[in-house]
Legacy VTK file of the C-alpha trace (Angstrom):
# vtk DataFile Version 3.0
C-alpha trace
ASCII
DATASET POLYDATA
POINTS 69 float
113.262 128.735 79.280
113.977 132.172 77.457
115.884 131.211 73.856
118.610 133.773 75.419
119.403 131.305 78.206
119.300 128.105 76.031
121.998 130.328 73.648
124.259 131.399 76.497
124.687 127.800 77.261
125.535 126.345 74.290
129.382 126.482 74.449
129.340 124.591 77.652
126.875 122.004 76.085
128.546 121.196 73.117
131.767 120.822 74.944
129.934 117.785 76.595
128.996 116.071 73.577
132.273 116.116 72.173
133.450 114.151 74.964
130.289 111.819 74.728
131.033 111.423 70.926
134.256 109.639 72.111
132.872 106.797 74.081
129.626 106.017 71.791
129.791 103.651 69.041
126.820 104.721 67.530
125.380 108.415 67.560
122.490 109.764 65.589
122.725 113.809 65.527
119.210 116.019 64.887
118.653 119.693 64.393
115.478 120.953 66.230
115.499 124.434 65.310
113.276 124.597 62.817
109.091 124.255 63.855
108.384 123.525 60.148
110.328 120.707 60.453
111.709 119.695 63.554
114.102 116.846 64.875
115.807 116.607 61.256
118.639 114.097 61.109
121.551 115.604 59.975
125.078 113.319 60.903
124.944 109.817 61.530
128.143 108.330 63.017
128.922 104.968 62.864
132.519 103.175 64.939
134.095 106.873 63.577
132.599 106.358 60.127
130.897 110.331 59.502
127.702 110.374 57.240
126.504 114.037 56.388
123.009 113.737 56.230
121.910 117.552 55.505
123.921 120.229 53.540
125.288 122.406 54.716
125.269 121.808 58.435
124.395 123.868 61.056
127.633 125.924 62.670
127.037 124.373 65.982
127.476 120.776 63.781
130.424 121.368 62.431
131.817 122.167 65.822
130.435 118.985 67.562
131.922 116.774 64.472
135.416 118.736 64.116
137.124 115.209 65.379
135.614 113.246 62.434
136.433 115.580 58.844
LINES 1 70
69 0 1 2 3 4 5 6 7 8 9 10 11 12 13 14 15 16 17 18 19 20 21 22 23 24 25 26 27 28 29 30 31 32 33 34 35 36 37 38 39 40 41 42 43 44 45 46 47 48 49 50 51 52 53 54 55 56 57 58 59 60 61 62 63 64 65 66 67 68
């Protein structure tokens, strides 16, 4: 799929996983945009308990996680 495509779909995306985020207990969040080192964990969230696990986080993070600052 052309990397334009995957972009243009993003908002939509990450509107779903904010309203998966609310009816997980557990949820382990990875950034795979990077080929040198892909599927880097970078939020762990744990019953509403938010570990940062990279600084700083990606934009599109801080939009998934707004609910839990």
């Amino acid at each position: 799929m052309p990397s334009e495509k995957i972009i243009s779909q993003m908002p939509g995306a990450i509107r779903y996983v904010n309203d998966v985020l609310a009816l997980v207990d557990v949820v382990q969040i990875y950034d795979n945009s990077s080929h040198a080192e892909p599927f880097t964990s970078i939020a762990f969230i744990d019953h509403d308990e938010l570990q940062i696990q990279q600084q700083p986080l990606p934009d599109w993070a801080k939009v998934i996680l707004v609910n839990y600052w």
